[in-house]
N, C-alpha and C positions, 0 to 999 in steps of 0.2 A: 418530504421525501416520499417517492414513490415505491412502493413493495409490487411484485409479481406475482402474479399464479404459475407457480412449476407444480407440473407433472410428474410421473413416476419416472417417466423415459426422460425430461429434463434434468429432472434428480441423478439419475444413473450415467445418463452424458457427461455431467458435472463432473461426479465423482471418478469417472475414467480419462477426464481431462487434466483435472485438476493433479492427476498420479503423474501423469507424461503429457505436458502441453504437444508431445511433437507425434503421439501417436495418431496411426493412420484413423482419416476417417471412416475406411470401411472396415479396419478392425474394432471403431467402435459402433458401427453399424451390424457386425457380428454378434457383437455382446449383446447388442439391443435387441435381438432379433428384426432389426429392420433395414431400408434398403441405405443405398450411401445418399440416395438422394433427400430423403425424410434427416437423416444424420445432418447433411449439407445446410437444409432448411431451417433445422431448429438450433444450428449454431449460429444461423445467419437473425434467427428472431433471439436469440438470448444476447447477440451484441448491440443490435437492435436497439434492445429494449434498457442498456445498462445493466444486465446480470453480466456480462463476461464484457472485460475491460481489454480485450487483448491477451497474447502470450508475448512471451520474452525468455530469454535466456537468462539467469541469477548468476551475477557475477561474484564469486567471494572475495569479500575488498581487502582479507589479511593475502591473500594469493599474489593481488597486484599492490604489495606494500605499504594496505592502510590497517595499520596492527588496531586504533586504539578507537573505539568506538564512545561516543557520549551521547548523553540527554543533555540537552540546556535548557532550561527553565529562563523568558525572557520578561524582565521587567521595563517595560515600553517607560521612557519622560513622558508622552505626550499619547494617551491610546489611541488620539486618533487618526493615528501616523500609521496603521494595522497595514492600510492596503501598499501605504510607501514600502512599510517594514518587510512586509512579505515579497512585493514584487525584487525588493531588493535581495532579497533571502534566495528567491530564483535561480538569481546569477552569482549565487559560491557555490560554486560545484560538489564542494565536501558536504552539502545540507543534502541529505537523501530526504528528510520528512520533516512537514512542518503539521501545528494543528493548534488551533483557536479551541482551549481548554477553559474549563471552570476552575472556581479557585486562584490563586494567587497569582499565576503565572498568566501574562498576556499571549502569552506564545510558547510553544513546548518544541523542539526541532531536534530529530537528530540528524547527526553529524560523524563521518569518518574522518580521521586524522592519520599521518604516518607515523606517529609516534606523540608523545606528550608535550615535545617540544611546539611540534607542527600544532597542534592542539591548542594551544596557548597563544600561536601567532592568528589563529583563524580564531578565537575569541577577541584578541587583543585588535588585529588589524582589520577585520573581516566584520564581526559582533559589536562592538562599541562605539565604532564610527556611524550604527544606524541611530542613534538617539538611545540609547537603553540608560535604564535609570540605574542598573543593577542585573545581573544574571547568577544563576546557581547551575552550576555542573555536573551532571554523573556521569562518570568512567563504568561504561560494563565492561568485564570480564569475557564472560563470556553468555553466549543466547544457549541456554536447556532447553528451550522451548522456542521454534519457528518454524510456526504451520501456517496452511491456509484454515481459514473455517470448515469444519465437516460439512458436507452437504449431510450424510446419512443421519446427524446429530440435528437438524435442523425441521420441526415437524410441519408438515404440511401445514395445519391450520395458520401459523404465522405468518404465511405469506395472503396480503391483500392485494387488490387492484384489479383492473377491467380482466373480464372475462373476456375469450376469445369468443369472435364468433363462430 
């Protein structure tokens, strides 16, 4: 995995994008004290380079009727059925996140439902027809905590990799 060198002005870019994807770039070329062209450039080397993945709009999934959120914990028959399992994992829409964990679980995914019944049928019809040996479920309640990572929390020295010229 490759780490970056940010700067103070990448730093500061970050952290004013990161508040409002949708803010101007020459309001944040104000903040920076710099021009919208330099703002322009160094959003175009931070996507670049894999520091910034995109924006997007965050849908809240209780809003369009998916009340019940889970974790599933997946116990693979066969591990190494990983790239089957996932690429099939793809294509159920209710999976927002999937992730190759240590520990017990081959596969960790979350998943929106409409309710617990819906919840059951997308374990049931959706989950156990990929080979699973076994799965363990958690229902959250609700998120206390959903953030991005702090840029200003992040020190400088822990980013590595090539220097610009």
């Amino acid at each position: 995995m490759s780490h970056h060198n940010l700067d103070t002005l990448d730093k500061k870019i970050l952290r004013l994008i990161a508040e409002d994807a949708r803010i101007p770039f020459l309001e944040v070329a104000r903040a920076c004290n710099v021009s919208g062209a330099a703002i322009h450039q160094r959003i175009q080397k931070l996507t670049n380079t894999g520091v910034l993945k995109g924006s997007q709009f965050v849908i809240d999934p209780e809003k369009i009727g998916y009340e019940t959120c889970a974790y599933v914990g997946l116990y693979l028959k066969d591990p190494e059925t990983f790239d089957h399992v996932v690429e099939a994992l793809k294509k159920i829409p209710e999976v927002v996140e999937c992730h190759y964990t240590t520990g017990g679980y081959d596969l960790f995914i979350k998943l929106y439902a409409k309710n617990n019944h819906h919840l059951l049928n997308i374990i049931h019809d959706k989950l156990q027809p990929l080979g699973l040996a076994r799965s363990e479920t958690i229902v959250a309640f609700n998120a206390v905590i959903d953030r991005q990572l702090p840029i200003s929390e992040v020190p400088a020295d822990e980013f590595f990799g090539e220097e610009e010229d």
